[in-house]
C-alpha positions as CSV (number, residue, x, y, z in Angstrom):
1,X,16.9,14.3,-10.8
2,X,19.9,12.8,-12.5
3,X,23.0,13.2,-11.0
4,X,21.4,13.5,-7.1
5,X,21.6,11.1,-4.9
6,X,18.8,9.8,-3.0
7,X,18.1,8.4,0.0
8,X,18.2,4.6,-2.2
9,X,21.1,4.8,-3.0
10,X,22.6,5.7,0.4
11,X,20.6,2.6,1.4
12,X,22.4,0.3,-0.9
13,X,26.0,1.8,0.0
14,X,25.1,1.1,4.0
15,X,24.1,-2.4,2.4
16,X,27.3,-3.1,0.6
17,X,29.7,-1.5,3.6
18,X,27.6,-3.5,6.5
19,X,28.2,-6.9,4.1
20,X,31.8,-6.1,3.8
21,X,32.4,-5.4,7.2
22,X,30.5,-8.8,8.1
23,X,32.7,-10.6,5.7
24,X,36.0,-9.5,6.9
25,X,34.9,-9.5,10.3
26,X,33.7,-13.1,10.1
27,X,36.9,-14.4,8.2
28,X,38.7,-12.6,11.0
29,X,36.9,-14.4,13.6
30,X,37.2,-17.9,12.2
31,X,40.9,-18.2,11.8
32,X,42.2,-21.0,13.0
33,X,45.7,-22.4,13.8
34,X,47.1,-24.5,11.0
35,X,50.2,-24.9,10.6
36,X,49.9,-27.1,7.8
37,X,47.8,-24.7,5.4
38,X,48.1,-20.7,5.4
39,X,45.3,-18.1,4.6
40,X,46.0,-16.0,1.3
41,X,43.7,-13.3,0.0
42,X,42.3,-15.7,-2.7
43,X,40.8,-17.6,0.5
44,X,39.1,-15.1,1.5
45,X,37.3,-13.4,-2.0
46,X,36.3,-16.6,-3.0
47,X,35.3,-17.9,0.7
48,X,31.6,-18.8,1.6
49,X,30.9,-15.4,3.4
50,X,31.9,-13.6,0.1
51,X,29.8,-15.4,-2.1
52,X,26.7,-15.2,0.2
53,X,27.5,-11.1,0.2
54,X,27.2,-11.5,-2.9
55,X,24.3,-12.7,-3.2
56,X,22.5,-10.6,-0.6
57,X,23.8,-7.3,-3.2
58,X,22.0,-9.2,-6.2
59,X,19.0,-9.7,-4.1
60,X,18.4,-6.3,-2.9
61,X,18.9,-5.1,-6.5
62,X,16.2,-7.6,-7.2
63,X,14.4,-6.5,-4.1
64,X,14.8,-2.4,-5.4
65,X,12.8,-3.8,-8.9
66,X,9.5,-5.4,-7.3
67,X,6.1,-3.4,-7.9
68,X,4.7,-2.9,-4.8
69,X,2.0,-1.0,-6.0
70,X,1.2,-3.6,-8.1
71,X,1.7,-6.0,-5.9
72,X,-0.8,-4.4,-3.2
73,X,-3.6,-3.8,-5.8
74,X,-3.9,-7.7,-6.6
75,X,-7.3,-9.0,-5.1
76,X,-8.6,-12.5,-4.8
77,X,-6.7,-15.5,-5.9
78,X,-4.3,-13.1,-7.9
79,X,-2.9,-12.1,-4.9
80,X,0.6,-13.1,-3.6
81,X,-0.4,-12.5,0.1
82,X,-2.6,-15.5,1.4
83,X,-0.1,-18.1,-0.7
84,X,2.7,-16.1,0.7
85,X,1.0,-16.9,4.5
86,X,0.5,-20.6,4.1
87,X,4.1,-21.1,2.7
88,X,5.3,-19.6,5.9
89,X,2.9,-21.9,7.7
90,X,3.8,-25.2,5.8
91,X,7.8,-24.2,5.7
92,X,7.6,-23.5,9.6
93,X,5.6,-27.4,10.0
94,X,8.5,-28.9,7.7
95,X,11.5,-28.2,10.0
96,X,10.0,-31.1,12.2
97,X,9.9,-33.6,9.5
98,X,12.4,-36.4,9.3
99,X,14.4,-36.0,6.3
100,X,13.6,-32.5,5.4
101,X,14.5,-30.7,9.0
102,X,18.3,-30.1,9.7
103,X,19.2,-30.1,13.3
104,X,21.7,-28.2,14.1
105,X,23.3,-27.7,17.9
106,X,20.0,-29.0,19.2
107,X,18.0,-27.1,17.5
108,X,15.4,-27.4,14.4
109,X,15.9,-24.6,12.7
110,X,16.8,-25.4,9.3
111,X,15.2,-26.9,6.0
112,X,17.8,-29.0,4.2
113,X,17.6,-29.0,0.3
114,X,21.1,-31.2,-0.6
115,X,23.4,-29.0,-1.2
116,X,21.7,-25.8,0.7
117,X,19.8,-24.7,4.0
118,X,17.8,-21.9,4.7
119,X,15.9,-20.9,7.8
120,X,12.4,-20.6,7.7
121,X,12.1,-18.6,10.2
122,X,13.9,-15.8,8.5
123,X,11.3,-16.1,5.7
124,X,8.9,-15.6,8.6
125,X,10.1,-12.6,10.1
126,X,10.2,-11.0,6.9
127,X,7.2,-12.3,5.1
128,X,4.6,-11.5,7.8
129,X,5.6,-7.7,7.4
130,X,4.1,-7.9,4.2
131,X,1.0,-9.3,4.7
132,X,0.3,-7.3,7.8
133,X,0.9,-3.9,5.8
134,X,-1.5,-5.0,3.3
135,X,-4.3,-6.1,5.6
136,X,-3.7,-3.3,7.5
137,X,-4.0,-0.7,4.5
138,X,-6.9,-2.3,2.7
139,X,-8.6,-2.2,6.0
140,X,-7.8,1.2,7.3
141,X,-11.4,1.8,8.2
142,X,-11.6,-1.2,10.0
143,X,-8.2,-1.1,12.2
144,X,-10.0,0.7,15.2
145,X,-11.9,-2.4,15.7
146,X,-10.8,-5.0,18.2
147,X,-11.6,-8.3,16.4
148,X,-10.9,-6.9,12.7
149,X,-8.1,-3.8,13.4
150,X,-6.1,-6.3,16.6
151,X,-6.9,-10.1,17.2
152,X,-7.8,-11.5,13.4
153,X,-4.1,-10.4,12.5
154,X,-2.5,-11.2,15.8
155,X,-3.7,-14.4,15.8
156,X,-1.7,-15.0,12.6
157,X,1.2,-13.6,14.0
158,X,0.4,-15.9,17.5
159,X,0.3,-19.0,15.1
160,X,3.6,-18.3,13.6
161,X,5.7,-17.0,17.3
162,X,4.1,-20.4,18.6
163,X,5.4,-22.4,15.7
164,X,9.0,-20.4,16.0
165,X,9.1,-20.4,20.1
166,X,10.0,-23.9,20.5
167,X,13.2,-24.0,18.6
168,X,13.8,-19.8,18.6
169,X,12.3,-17.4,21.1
170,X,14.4,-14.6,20.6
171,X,12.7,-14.3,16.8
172,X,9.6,-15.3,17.8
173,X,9.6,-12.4,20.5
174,X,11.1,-10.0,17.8
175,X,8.5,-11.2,15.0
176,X,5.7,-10.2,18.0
177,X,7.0,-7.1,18.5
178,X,7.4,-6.0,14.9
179,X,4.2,-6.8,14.3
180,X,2.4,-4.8,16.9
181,X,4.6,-2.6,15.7
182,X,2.7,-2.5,12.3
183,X,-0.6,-2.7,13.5
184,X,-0.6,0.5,15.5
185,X,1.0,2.0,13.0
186,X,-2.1,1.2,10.9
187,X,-4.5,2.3,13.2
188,X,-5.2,-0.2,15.8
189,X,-5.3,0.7,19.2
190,X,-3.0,1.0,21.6
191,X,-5.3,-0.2,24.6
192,X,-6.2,-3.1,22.0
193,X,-3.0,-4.2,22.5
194,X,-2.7,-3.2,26.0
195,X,-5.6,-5.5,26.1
196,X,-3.7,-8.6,24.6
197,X,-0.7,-8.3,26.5
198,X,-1.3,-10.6,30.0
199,X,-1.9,-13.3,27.5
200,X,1.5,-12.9,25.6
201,X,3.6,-12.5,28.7
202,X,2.2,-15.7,30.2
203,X,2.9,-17.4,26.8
204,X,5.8,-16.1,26.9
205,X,6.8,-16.9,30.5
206,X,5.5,-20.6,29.9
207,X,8.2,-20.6,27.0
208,X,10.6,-19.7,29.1
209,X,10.1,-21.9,31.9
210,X,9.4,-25.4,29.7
211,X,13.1,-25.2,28.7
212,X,15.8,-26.0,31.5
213,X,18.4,-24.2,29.4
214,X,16.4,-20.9,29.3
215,X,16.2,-20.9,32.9
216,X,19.8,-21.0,32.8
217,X,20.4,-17.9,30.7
218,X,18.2,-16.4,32.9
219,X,20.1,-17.4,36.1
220,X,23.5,-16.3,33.9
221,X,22.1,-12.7,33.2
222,X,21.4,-11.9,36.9
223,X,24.9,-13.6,38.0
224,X,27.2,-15.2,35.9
225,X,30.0,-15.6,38.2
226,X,27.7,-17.9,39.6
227,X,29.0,-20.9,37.9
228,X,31.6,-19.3,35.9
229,X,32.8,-22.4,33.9
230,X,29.0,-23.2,33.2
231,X,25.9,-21.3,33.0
232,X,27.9,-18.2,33.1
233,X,30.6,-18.6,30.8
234,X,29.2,-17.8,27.9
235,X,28.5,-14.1,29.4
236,X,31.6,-14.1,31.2
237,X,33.6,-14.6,27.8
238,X,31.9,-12.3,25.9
239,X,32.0,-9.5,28.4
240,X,35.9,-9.9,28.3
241,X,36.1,-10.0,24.4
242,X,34.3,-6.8,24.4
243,X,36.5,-5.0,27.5
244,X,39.8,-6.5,25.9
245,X,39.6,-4.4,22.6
246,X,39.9,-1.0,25.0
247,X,39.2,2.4,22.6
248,X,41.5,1.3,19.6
249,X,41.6,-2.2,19.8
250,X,44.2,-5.3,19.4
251,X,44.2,-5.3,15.7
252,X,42.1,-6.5,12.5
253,X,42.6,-10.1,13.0
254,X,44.7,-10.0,16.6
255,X,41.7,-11.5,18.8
256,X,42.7,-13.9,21.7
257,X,38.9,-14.8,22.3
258,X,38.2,-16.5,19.2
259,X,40.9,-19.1,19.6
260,X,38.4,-21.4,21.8
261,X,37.4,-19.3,24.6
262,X,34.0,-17.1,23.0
263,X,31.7,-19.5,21.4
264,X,29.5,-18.4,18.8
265,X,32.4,-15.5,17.7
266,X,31.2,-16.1,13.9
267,X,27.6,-15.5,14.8
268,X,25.6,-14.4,17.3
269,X,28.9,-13.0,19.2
270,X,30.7,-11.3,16.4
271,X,30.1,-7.9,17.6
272,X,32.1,-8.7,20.9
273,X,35.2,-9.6,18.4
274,X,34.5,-6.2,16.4
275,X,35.1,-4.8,20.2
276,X,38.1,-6.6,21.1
277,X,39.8,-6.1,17.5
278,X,38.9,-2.9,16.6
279,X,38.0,-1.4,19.8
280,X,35.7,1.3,20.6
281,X,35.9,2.9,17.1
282,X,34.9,-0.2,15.3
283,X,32.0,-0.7,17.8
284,X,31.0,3.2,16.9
285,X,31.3,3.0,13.1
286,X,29.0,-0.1,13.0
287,X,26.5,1.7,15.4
288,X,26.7,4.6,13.1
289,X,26.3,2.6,10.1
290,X,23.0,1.1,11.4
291,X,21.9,4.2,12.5
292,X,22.2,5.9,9.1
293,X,20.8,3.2,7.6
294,X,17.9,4.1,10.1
295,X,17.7,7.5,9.2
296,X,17.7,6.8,5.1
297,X,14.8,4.6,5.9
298,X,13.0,6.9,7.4
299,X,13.4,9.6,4.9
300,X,11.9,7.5,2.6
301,X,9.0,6.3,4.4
302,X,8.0,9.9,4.9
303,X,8.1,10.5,1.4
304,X,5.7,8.2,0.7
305,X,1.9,9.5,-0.1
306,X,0.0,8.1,2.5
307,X,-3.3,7.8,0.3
308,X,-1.7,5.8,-2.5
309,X,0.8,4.0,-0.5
310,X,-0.6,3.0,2.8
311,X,0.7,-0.5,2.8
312,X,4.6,0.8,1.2
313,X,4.6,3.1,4.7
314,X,3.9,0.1,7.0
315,X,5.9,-2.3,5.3
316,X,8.7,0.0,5.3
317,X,8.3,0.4,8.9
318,X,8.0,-2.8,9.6
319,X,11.5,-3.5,7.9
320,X,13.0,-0.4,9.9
321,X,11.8,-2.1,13.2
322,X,13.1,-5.4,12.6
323,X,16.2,-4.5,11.5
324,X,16.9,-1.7,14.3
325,X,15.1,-3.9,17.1
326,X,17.4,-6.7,16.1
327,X,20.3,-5.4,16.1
328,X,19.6,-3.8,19.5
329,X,19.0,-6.9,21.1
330,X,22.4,-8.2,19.6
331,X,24.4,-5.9,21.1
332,X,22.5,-5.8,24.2
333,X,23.2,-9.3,24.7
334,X,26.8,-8.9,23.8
335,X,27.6,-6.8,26.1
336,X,26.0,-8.5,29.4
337,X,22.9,-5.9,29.0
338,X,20.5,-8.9,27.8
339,X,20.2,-12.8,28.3
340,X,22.3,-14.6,26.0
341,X,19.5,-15.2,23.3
342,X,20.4,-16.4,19.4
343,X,19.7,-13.2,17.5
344,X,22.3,-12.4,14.9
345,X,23.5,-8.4,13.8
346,X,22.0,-8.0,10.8
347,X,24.1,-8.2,7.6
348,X,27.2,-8.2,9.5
349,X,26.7,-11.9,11.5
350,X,27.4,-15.0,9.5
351,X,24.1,-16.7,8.0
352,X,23.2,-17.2,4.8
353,X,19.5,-16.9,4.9
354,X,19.6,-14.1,6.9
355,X,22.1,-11.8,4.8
356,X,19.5,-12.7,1.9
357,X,16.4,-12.1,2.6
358,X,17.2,-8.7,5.4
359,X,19.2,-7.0,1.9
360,X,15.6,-8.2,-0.3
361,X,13.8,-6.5,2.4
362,X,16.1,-3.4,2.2
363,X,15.9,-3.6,-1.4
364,X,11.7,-3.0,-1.3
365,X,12.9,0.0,0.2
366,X,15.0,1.4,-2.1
367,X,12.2,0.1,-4.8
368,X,9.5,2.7,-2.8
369,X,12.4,5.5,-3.6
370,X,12.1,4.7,-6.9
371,X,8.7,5.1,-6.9
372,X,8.7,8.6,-5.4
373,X,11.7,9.4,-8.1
374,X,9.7,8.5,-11.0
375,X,6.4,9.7,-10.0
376,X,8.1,13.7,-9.6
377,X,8.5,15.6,-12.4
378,X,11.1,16.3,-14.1
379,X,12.6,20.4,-14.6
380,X,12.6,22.0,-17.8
381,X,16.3,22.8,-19.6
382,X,17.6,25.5,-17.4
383,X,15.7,24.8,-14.5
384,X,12.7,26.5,-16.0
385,X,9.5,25.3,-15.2
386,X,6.6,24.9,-18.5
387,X,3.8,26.7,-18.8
388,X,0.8,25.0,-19.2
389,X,-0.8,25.5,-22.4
390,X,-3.2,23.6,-24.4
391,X,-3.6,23.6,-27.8
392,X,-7.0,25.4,-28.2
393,X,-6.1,27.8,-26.2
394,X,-2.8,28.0,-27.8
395,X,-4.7,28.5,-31.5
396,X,-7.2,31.0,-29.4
397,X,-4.9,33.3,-28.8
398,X,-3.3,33.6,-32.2
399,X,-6.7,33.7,-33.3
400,X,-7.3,37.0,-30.9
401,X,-3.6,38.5,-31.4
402,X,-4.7,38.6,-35.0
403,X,-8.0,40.6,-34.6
404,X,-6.3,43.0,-32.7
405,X,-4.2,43.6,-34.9
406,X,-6.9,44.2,-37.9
């Protein structure tokens, strides 16, 4: 109805207020001390963190346009999905290829294009919701199977964690768990899964142990006092960022942390400088924020007709999970709850890549909305309803009216 607001649109509002909080928040936490060259307001609207909000906005307004419907019904070689899963395959194989992978504090994360990088990994985590809510759908009858409904998907979703897990277990674990998330949802099994899960804890355990420095974040979670100026400092520092800020906090843009002492305050760590600035009421209103943005999800996915959109359901569950699993984690690990694992807070952490493609994903939300607007009809002028009446019948009964009155 014109004039109401919809659950959309309070999805594209959390959208815009998580990016601008991530933008001032993340100019906040990467002042330095220069003497020699101040920081003015024109810095910071035409900085890299606003231009890459930007972005992510135009995105999820492209993201709030795409058919899904349409998308869903394409069979055979029309359809986006199997090219979308080898380009996911092929973009996760290219981070290891001299020239074209970017390494980055160790790690092979990124894809360099010149001028640009972007993370594959993120186009992974996103990308495989997709595909699994539209096997999933156009298999319904089939999910209660263990090779068809479980293992022929998982195995997809084993091939890209595997790929993932030696540069980035944290997403590879969160990619895992959104999935499974999915399939059940779809109709699989839960002892199915039950089933599958020795295998993925050993993978996972063998992981952890090939990698010295994973052993060490796991020697730093139990007791980081430890080695306090090793291992445990990380923890150590971020534990004090977060106790510094007390309830109201130092002060936008009054953290002592980020001058050195937290590493990682633009990234992984910024919610511990949201703490120490802003306190206790900035950690709460970006908690809240996530968790309408929960909620508005939610009440769109259950407005969604299961028979016609099966795969819009999933996917939108899929996206929910992701989003509300990651941002868990984050702030688990932030506050000494979780090992110190790379997983950003979503649309509020810098990243490029990452701002992008979570507001597309947020956007095919807001596009199911739209397709549950425009499919209701509309009410009459006055808020009465029409009555249905045909023609013939229509000409019938002045046809009758007439007799009568003869």
């Amino acid at each position: 109805m014109p004039g109401v607001i919809r659950a959309g649109h309070g999805l594209i509002l959390l959208v815009v207020a998580l990016l601008t909080f991530g933008v001032v928040m993340v100019n906040s936490a990467g002042l330095t001390i220069d003497p020699e060259r101040q920081i003015d307001l024109r810095d910071v609207l035409l900085g890299r963190p606003t231009i890459l909000a930007g972005l992510a906005v135009a995105m999820m307004l492209v993201g709030s346009r795409v058919p899904l419907d349409r998308l869903y019904r394409a069979r055979g070689i029309a359809s986006p999905l199997p090219w979308l899963a080898l380009a996911i395959v092929a973009l996760l194989l290219a981070v290891h290829l001299p020239g074209i992978g970017l390494e980055i504090n160790g790690a092979r994360r990124w894809i360099n294009l010149g001028p640009i990088s972007f993370q594959p990994s993120e186009v992974a985590k996103w990308g495989v919701l997709l595909i699994l809510a539209g096997y999933a759908a156009r298999r319904a009858s089939e999910m209660g199977q263990f090779m068809r409904g479980f293992v022929q998907p998982m195995a997809f979703v084993a091939l890209l964690c595997a790929l993932i897990a030696t540069e980035d277990l944290g997403t590879a674990v969160l990619i895992g768990a959104a999935s499974v998330g999915v399939l059940l949802a779809g109709g699989a099994k839960v002892l199915h899964a039950a089933v599958l899960a020795p295998p993925a804890v050993l993978a996972f355990v063998a992981a952890v142990l090939s990698n010295p420095y994973r052993l060490d974040r796991l020697r730093a979670f139990v007791d980081p006092y430890q080695d306090p100026q090793g291992i445990g400092y990380h923890m150590i520092q971020s534990m004090a960022t977060v106790a510094g800020g007390g309830v109201p906090g130092r002060g936008l843009g009054n953290s002592v942390q980020k001058f050195g002492y937290l590493p990682q305050d633009t990234n992984d760590f910024i919610f511990a400088i949201i703490c120490e600035e802003l306190g206790l009421i900035g950690a709460a209103v970006i908690i809240c924020l996530f968790c309408t943005l929960l909620l508005c999800g939610l009440s769109i996915i259950r407005r969604v007709e299961p028979a016609s959109g099966g795969a819009n359901r999933l996917l939108g569950l899929g996206i929910l999970l992701t989003i509300g699993l990651q941002a868990v984690i984050n702030m688990a690990v932030v506050t000494g709850l979780a090992p110190t694992k790379g997983i950003a807070l979503p649309l509020v952490s810098a990243g490029g890549t990452g701002w992008v493609l979570t507001a597309f994903s947020i956007g095919l939300l807001v596009s199911m909305d739209r397709a549950i607007a425009s499919s209701k009809p509309r009410p009459a002028f006055w808020g009465r309803q029409p009555v249905p009446c045909s023609i013939d019948a229509a000409s019938r009964g002045a046809v009758n009216l007439r007799q009568a009155s003869l």
